[in-house]
C-alpha positions as CSV (number, residue, x, y, z in Angstrom):
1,X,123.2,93.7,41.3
2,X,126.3,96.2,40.8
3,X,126.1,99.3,40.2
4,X,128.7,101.2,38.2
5,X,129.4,105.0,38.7
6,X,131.7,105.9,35.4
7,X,131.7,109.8,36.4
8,X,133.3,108.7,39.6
9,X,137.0,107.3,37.9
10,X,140.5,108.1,39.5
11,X,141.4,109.6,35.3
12,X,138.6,112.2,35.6
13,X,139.9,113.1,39.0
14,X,143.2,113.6,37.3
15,X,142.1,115.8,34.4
16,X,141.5,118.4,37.3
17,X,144.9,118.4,38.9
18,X,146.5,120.8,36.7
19,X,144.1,123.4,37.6
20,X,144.2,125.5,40.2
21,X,142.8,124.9,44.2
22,X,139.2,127.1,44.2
23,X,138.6,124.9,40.1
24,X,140.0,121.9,41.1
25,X,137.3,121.5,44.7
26,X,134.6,123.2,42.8
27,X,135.2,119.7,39.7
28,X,135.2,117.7,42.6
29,X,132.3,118.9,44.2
30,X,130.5,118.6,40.4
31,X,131.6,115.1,40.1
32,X,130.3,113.9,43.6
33,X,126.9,115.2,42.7
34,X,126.8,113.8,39.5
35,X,127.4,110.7,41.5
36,X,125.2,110.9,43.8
37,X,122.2,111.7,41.0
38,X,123.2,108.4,39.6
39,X,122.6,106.1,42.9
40,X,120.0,103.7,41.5
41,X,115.8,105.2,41.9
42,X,115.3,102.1,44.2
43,X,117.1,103.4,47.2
44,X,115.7,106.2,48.9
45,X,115.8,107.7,52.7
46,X,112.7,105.4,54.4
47,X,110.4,108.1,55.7
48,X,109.5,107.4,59.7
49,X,106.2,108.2,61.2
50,X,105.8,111.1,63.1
51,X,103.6,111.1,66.6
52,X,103.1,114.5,68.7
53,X,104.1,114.8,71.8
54,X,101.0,113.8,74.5
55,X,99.0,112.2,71.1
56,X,98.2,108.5,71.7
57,X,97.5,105.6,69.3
58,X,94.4,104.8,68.5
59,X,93.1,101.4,70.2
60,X,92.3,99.1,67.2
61,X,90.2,96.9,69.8
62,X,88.0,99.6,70.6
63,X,84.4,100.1,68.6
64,X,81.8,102.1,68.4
65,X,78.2,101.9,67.1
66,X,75.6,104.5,67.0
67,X,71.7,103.9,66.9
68,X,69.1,106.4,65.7
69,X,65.7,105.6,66.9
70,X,61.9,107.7,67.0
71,X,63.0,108.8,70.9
72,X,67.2,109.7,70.6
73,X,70.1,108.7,69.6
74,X,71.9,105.6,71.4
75,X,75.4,105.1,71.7
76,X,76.8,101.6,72.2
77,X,80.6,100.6,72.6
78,X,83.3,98.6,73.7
79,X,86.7,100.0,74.7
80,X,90.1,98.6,74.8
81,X,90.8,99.5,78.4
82,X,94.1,98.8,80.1
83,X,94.4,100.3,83.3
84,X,98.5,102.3,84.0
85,X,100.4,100.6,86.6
86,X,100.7,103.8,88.9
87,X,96.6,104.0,89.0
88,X,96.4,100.5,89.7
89,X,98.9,100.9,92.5
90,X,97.0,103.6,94.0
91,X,93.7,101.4,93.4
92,X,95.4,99.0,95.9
93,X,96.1,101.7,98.3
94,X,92.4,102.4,98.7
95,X,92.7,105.6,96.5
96,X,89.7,106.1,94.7
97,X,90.1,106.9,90.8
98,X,87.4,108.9,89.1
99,X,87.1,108.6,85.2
100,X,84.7,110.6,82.9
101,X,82.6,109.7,79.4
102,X,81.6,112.1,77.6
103,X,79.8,112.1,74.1
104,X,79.6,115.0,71.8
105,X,77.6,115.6,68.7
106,X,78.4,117.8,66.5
107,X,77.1,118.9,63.1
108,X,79.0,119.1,60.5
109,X,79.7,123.2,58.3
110,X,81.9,122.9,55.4
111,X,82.1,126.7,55.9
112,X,83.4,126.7,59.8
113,X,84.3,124.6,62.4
114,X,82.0,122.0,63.5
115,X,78.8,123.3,65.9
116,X,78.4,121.1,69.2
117,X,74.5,120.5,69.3
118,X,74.3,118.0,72.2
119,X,77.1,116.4,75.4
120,X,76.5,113.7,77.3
121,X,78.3,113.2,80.1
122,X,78.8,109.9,82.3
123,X,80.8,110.0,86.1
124,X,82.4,106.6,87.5
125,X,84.2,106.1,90.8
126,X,86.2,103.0,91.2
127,X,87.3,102.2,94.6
128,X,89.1,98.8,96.4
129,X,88.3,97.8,100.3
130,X,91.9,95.8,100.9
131,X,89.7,94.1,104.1
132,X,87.4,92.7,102.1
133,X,89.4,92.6,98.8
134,X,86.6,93.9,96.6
135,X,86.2,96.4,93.9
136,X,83.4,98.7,93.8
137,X,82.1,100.6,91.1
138,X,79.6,103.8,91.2
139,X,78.1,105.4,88.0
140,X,76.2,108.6,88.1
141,X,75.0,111.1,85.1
142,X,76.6,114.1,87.4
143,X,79.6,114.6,89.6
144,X,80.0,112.7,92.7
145,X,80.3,116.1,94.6
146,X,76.6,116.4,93.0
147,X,75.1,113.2,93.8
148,X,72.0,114.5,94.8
149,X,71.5,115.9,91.3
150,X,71.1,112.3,89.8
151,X,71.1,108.5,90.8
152,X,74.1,106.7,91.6
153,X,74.3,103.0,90.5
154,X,76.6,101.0,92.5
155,X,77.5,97.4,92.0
156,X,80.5,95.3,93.9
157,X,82.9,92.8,91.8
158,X,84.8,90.0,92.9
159,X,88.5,91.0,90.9
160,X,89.6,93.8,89.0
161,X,88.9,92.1,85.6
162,X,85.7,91.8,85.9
163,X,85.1,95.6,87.0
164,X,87.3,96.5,84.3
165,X,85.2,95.0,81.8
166,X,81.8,96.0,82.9
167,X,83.7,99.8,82.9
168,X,84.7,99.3,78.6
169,X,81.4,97.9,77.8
170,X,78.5,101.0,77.1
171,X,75.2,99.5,75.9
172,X,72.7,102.0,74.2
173,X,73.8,105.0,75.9
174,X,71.4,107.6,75.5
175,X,73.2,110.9,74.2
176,X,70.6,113.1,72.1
177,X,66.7,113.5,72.1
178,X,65.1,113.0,68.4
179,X,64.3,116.6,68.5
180,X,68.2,117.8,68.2
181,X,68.8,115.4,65.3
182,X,68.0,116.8,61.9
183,X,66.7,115.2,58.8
184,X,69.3,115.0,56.4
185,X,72.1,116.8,58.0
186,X,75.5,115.2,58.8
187,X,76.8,115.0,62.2
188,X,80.3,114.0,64.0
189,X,79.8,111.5,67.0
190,X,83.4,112.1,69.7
191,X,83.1,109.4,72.3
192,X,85.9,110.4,75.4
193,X,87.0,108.1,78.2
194,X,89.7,109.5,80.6
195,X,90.8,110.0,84.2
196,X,89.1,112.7,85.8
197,X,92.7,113.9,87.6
198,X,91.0,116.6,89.4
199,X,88.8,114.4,91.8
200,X,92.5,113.3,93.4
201,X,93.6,113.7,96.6
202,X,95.3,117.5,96.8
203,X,98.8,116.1,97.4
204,X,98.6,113.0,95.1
205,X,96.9,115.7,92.5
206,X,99.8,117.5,92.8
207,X,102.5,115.1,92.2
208,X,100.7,113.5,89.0
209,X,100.5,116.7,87.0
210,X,102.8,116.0,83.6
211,X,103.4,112.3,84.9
212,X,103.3,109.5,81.5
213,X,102.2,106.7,83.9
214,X,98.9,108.4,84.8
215,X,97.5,109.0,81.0
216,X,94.8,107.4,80.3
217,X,92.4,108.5,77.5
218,X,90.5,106.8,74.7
219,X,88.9,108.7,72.1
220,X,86.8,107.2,69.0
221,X,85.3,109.7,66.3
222,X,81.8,108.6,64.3
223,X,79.7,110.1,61.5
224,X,76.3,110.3,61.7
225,X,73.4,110.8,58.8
226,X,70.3,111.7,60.1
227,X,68.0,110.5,57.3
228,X,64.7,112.1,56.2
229,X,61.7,110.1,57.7
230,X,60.1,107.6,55.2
């Protein structure tokens, strides 16, 4: 398909050379608009996507369920997890890499900002022995520099795949007693899996701050209605 631009024609442009320089660039300046206005509707400036700076996709693998029962709220999940090559790397080293979970409930003001009524809070420590060439995983409801504030569940896996996916996969997580749940109120469920950077070594700590290769952080957002009892 052509398109034909009549204002643009070299006997316009001459009309305008008998008059004088600051008239004749102020016509031309006219005509190039008007021919510019007439570019056909269809072809406009495509508009790009715009991500901040430090902001991460969402993983479309990942899912979340929630569960309200007579004695809490459960949390269930399954988490698109891919570990960065530097954190791997330092896995092989024998470095050991603390992540965190955390779950937050919140309910839900139209007139302010959303009220955090419960946090749960889940620890792990995954560590490789290169003699033996296995991957262990802890899991504790407090910090590891706390352990004797909670049990520590420990369990040993053969290759990094299979820790990996026992680490993505939360099954009825308990995150909020019934008695912080109220009928008929609407609440925001903010499940948060990252690196816990500050459990590093002091000099590798250092050296990571505002390093790309050691971000890790999954975050999935849920509604919740608590409905009246029957």
């Amino acid at each position: 398909m052509v398109f034909s631009t009549p204002c643009c024609t070299s006997a316009r442009l001459e009309r305008f050379e008998c008059l004088g320089p600051r008239h004749y660039w102020q016509a031309v300046l006219a005509l190039l608009l008007c021919c510019a206005l007439a570019l056909p509707t269809g072809v406009r400036a495509q508009a790009q996507p715009v991500q901040h700076a430090g902001t991460q996709p969402p993983a479309a693998d990942s899912t979340m369920q929630l569960e309200r029962s007579d004695d809490g709220v459960y949390l269930s999940a399954t988490l698109a997890l891919a570990l960065p090559s530097l954190v791997e790397d330092a896995l092989h080293k024998g470095i050991a890499i603390y992540f965190v979970t955390e779950a937050e409930v919140a309910r839900e003001r139209w007139y302010w900002s959303d009220k955090q009524i419960v946090r749960a809070v889940r620890y792990l420590r995954l560590s490789y022995q290169p003699l033996t060439r296995r991957w262990r995983l802890n899991v504790s409801s407090a910090p590891f520099e706390q352990t004797g504030l909670g049990v520590v569940l420990g369990q040993n896996f053969d290759d990094l795949d299979e820790v990996l996916d026992a680490m993505q996969r939360i099954a009825r997580w308990k995150i909020a007693e019934p008695d912080a749940i109220t009928a008929g109120t609407r609440y925001r469920v903010e499940l948060d899996f990252r690196i816990d950077l500050s459990q590093l070594p002091r000099p590798l700590h250092i050296g990571v701050l505002g390093r790309s290769g050691w971000d890790l952080a999954l975050v999935r957002s849920q509604l919740l209605m608590a409905e009246p009892s029957p």
